[in-house]
N, C-alpha and C positions, 0 to 999 in steps of 0.2 A: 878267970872271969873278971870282969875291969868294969864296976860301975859308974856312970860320970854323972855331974848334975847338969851338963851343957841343954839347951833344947835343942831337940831333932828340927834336921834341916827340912821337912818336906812341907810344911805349913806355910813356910814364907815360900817359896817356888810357885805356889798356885796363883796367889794374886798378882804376878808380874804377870805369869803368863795370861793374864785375864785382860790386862790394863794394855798389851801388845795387841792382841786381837781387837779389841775397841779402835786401838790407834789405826792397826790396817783398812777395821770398815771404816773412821770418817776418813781415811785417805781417801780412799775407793770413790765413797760417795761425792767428795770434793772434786777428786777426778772427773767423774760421773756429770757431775754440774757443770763445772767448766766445759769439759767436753758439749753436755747441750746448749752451755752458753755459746759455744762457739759458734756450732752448728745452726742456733739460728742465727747469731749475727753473721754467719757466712748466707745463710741464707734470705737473713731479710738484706744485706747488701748485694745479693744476687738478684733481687727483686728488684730493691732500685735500681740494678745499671739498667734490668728490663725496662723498666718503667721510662728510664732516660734514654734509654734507645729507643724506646716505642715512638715516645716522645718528638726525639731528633727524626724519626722515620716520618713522622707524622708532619713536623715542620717543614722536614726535606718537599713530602707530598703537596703540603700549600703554599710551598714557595715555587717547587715547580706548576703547579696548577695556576698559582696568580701570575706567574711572566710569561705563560701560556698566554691568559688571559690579556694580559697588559699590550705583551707582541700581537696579538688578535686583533686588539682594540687599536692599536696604531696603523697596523696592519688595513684595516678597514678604513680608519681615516684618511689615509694615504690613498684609496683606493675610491674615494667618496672626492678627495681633490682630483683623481683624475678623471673620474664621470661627470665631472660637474663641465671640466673642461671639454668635454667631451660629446655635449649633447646636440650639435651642432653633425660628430662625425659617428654617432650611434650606428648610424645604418650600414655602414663599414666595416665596422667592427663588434658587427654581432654573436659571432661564432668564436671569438675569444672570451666576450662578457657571459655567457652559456656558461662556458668551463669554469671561468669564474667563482660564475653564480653553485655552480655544483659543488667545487669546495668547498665555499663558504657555506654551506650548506650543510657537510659531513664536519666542519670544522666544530659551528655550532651543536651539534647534534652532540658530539664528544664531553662541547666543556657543559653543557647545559646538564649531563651526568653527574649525579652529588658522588657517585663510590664509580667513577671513572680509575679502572683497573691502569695498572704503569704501563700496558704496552699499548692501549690504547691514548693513554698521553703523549707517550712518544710516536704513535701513529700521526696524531693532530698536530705534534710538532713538525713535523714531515712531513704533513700537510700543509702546515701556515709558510715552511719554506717556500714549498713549489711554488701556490698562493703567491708569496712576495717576487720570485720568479715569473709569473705570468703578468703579474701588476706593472714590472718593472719593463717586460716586455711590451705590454697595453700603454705605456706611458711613453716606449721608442713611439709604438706609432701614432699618438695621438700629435707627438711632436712633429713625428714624419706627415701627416697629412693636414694639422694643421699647418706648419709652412707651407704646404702645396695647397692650403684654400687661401691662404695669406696671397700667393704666387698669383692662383687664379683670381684674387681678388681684385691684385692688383692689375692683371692680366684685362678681367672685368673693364675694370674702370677705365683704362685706356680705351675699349674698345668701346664701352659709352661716349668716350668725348668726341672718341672719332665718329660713331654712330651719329651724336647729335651733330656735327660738323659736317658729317654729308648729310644728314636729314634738313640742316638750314639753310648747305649750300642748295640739297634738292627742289626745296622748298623756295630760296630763291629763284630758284633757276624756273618752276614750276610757275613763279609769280611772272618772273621776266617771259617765259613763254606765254603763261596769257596774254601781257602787255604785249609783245609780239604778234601773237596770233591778233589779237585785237588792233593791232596796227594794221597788219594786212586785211583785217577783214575788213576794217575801214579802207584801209588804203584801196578794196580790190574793189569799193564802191564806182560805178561808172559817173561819170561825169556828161550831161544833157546838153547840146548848144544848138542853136536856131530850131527853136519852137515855133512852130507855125500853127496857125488853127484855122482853117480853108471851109468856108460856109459853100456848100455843093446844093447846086438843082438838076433832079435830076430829069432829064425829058424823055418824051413820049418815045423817042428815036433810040436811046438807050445814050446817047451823049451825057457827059457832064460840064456843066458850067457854072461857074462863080456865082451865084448871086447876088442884088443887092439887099433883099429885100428879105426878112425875117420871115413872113411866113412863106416865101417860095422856099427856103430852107430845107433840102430831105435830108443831109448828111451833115455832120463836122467831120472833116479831115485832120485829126490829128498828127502833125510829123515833124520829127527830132534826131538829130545823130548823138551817139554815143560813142564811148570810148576810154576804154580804160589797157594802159600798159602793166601791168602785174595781174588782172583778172586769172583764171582759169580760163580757157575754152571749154564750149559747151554751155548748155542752155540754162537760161537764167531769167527770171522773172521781174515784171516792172507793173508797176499799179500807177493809172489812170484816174484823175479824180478832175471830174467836171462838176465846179458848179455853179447853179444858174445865176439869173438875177435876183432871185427872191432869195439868196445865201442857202440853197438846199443843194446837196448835191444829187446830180441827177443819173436814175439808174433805170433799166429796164431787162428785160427779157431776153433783150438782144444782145445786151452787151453782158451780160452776168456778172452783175456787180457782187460784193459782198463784203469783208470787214477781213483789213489787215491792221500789222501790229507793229506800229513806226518805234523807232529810237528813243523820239524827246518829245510826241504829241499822245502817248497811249495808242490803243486801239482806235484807228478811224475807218470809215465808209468810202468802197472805192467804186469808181464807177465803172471798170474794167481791167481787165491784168491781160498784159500781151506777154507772150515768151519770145527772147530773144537767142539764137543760138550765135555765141560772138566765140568770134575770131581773134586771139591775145593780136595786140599791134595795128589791132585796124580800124576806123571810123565807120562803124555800120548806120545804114539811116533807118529810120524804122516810121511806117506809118500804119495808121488806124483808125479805121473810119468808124463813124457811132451817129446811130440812126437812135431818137429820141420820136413819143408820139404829138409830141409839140415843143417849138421853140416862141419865146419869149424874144421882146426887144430887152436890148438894153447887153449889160456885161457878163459874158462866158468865162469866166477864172478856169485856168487848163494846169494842173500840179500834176508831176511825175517824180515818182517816189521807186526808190532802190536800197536793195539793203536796209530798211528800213529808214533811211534820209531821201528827204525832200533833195533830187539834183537838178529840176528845173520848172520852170513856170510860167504862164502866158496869160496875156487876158485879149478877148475879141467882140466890140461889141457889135449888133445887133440891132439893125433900126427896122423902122414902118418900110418904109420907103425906098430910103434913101441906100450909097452903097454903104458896105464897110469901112472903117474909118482906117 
């Protein structure tokens, strides 16, 4: 048996083993840390890219929503320069500006949506195309039909000048016709030559003779030839105007005087109208007797009026006694 004075090994073995296990839990727990450190900075950096993508997502949406908007707004401008030109050919082009108007319409209706979904953005985008499509189309013809008012306009105006050019030659012409017609109607005036005016008694035997004498007087014999080359044939009227000594002119029952309407004296007082049925080219004589219920001494003035001019005139006087002069 072998006693030693060494100390026994098992006293120090326990506190190593003590101060190992300490060291594995703060590993553990360090581990542990790290580990949750990680995890959230993996997840608060998973958070931001969200957040940045949200972000971006969100930018993307108001930037395609504003050049919606912007393309809209041009869109319209463009489309406000061609109605403007256009109001002239509205009524034309009615059944295009409809369709129009109905886009713009649903285009509106889109962007005016605050939480307007992507597929309805790209709907409106697809709409503002067509839109710029039919504008573009609205804008061929407003070009097409304005040229062709431009065309007609021009078209117009020639046809005014010419308008006014036959309406002055018309008008001329219309002027020179009356002056025409009024030259003939003057010209178709007859012309009166050898005016007689024949003082008749008439006797108890039915004879007539000359007298000399103022109150054996029953008749005047009025008698004139006429003639006119351009007249018409066919019957045509002449006024008689006798008058007495006392400047009256003298009318009765017999003879049916009444009131015509000369050229260049007005309206005067006639003391008989014979109608003549003349014959273009020929010298007709014409007479006309005129029974009065008293004659007067003294001077008979005898006017024969046609067409309203004086074309001829006579005077006869009238004594007590004595013959005609």
């Amino acid at each position: 048996m072998t006693n030693t004075n060494y100390p026994s090994a098992t006293p120090t073995t326990q506190p190593q083993r003590s101060n190992n296990s300490k060291n594995i839990i703060i590993g553990l727990l360090a581990v542990a840390l790290l580990g949750s450190w990680a995890y959230f900075l993996m997840k608060i950096n998973r958070s931001d890219k969200e957040l940045v993508s949200t972000k971006q997502e969100g930018v993307h949406y108001m930037s395609q929503r504003d050049s919606l908007e912007s393309l809209y707004k041009f869109t319209l401008d463009k489309y406000d320069s061609v109605t403007i030109a256009n109001n002239d050919l509205s009524g034309k082009l009615t059944s295009k500006q409809s369709e129009i108007s109905k886009l713009k319409g649903e285009i509106s209706g889109i962007l005016r949506k605050r939480n307007a979904s992507q597929a309805e953005l790209t709907r409106a985008k697809t709409l503002i195309e067509e839109l710029n499509s039919k504008i573009a189309t609205l804008e061929a013809d407003v070009a097409r039909l304005t040229n062709e008012n431009q065309v007609l306009t021009t078209e117009k105006a020639t046809l005014t000048v010419e308008r006014d050019s036959i309406q002055s030659n018309l008008t001329t012409t219309q002027a020179e016709k009356v002056v025409l017609e009024q030259t003939v109607d003057v010209g178709s005036t007859f012309s009166a030559s050898n005016i007689g005016i024949t003082p008749i008694k008439e006797k108890s035997s039915g004879k007539e003779k000359e007298t000399t004498s103022a109150k054996k007087v029953d008749k005047l014999v009025v008698s004139f030839n006429v003639e006119n080359r351009i007249a018409k044939s066919g019957p045509t009227d002449m006024y008689i105007i006798v008058t007495g000594p006392d400047g009256k002119v003298i009318s009765s029952e017999a003879t049916n005087g009444g009131t015509f309407t000369t050229r260049q004296d007005g309206d005067l007082s006639y003391t008989s109208k014979v109608t003549v049925n003349y014959e273009p080219g020929t010298r007709q004589n014409v007479q006309l007797p005129l029974s009065f219920d008293k004659y007067q001494t003294g001077d008979y003035k005898i006017q024969v009026y046609h067409n309203g001019f004086k074309i001829g005139e006579g005077v006869r006087n009238l004594k007590k006694g004595g013959l005609f002069s």
